[in-house]
C-alpha positions in Angstrom: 12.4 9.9 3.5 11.5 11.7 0.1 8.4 12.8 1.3 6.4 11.9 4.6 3.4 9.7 4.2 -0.2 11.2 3.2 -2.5 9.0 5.4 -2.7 6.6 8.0 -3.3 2.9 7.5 -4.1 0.5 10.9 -2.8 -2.9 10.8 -5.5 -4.5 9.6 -5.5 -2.3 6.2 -1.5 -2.7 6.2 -2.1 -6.9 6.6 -5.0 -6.7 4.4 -2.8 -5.0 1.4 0.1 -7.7 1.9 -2.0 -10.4 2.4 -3.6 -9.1 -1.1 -0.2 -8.9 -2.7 -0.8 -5.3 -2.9 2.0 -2.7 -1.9 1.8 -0.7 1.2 3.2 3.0 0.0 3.0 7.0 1.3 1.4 5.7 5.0 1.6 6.1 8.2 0.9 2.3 9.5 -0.6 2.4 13.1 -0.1 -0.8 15.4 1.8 -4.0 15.2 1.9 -5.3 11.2 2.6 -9.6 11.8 3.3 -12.1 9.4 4.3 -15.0 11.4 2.7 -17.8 10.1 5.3 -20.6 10.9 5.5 -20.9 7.1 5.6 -19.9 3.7 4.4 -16.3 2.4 3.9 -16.4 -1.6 3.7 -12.7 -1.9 6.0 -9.9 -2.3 6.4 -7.3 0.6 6.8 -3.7 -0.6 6.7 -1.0 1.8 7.9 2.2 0.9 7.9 5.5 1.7 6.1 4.8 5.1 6.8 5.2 8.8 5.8 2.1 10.6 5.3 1.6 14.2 5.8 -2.4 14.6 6.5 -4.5 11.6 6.9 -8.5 12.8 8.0 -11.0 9.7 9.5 -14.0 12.7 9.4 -17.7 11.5 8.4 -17.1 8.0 9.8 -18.4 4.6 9.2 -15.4 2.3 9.2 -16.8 -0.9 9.2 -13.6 -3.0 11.0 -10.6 -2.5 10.7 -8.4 0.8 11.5 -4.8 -0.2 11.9 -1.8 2.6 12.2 1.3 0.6 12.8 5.0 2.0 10.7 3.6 5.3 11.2 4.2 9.4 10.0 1.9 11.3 9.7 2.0 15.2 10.7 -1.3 15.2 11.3 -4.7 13.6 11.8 -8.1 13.8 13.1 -11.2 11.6 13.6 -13.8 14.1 13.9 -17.1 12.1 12.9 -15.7 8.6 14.2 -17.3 5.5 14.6 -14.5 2.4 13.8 -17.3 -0.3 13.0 -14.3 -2.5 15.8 -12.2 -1.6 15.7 -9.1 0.6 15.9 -5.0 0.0 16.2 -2.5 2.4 17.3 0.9 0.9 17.1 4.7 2.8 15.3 3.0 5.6 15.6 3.8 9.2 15.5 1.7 12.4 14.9 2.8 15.4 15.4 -0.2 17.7 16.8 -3.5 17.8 17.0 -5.5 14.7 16.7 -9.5 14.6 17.7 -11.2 11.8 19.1 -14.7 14.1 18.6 -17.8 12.5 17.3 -16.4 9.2 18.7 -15.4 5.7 18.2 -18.4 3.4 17.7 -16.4 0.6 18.7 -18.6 -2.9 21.7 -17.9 -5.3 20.0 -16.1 -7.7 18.0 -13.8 -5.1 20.1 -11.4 -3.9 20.1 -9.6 -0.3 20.5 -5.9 -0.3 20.5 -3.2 2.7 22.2 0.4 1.9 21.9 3.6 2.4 20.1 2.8 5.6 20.2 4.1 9.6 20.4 1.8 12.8 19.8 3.6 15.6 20.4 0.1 17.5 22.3 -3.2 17.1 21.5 -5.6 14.2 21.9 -9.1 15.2 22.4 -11.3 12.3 23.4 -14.5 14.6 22.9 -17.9 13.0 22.3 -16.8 9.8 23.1 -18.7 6.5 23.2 -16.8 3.1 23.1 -19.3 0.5 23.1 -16.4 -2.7 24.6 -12.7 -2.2 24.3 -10.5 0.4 25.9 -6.9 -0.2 25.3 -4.5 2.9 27.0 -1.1 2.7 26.6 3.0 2.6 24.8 2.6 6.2 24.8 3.5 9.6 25.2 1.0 12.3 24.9 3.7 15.4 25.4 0.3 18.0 27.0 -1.8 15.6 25.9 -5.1 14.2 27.8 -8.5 13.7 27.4 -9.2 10.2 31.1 -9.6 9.8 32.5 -11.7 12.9 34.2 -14.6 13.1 32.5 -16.4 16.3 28.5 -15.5 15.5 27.7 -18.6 13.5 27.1 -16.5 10.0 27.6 -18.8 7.1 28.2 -17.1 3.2 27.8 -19.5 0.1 28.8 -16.3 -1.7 32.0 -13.6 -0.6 29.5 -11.1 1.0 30.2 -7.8 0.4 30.0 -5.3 3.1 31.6 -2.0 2.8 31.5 1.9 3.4 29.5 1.4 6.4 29.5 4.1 9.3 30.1 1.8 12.8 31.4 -1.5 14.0 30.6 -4.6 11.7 32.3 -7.6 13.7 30.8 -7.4 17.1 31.4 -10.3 19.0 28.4 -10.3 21.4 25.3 -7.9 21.4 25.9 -7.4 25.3 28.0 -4.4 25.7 30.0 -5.6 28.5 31.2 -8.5 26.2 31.8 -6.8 22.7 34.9 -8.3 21.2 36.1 -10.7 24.0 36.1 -7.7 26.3 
């Protein structure tokens, strides 16, 4: 992070500000922040510069863009979210498990971007079908992720392009005890 944040939000302000369209920037957000609304969400997401301690965006189409900037969050979940808008995560750090399965969606012309980002645990990207460009590289993947196998369901409309990243991309299996057919 550039700077640590200068106040603390709860989740109510945090949902209140996204719900408002407004950005949530320079705070520390208290609680679990959910957007799960089995549907679509018409606003951009911009968090940045923040520590979170629980952000939940499962079984939502986010039409705009989602951007994670310079942000650690505790943890996070995508589990079935379609990135209609496109998706940026830059200088971020996760400390747990991160669930992308069954999501991505995002459209040709909206790009998905993570770099320059830490992940202290596996990123599951499972089921997922990227129907514009997805570039993920310059990051840590402490656990690994399987962004690039073969056998994890992961359709790309587009070449993606994942490179210069720090740990295994083409896990076979999240369990440990079967990680590339082991």
């Amino acid at each position: 992070m550039e700077r640590g944040p200068t106040h603390n939000i709860t989740k109510e302000k945090a949902f209140d500000l996204l719900n408002a369209g407004q950005p949530i920037k320079d705070c520390y957000v208290e609680g679990n922040v959910q957007i799960v609304i089995s549907g679509s969400w018409d606003k951009e997401v911009i968090i940045e510069n923040c520590i979170v301690e629980n952000f939940a965006g499962n079984v939502t189409q986010f039409a705009k863009r989602v951007n994670f900037i310079n942000t650690h969050f505790k943890k996070c979940e995508f589990i079935f979210s379609y990135f209609i808008g496109g998706l940026i995560i830059e200088n971020c750090t996760f400390d747990s498990y991160l669930d992308f399965q069954a999501g991505g969606h995002n459209q040709p012309t909206n790009e998905i971007v993570i770099k320059n980002s830490d992940f202290h645990d596996f990123v599951n990207f499972f089921d997922c079908w990227y129907q514009g460009p997805i570039s993920i590289s310059r990051n840590r993947f402490h656990k690994g992720t399987n962004i690039g196998s073969e056998k994890q369901l992961i359709t790309f409309e587009f070449p993606p392009t994942i490179k210069d990243n720090v740990g295994q991309t083409d896990i076979e299996s999240e369990m440990p005890e079967e990680r590339n057919g082991n």
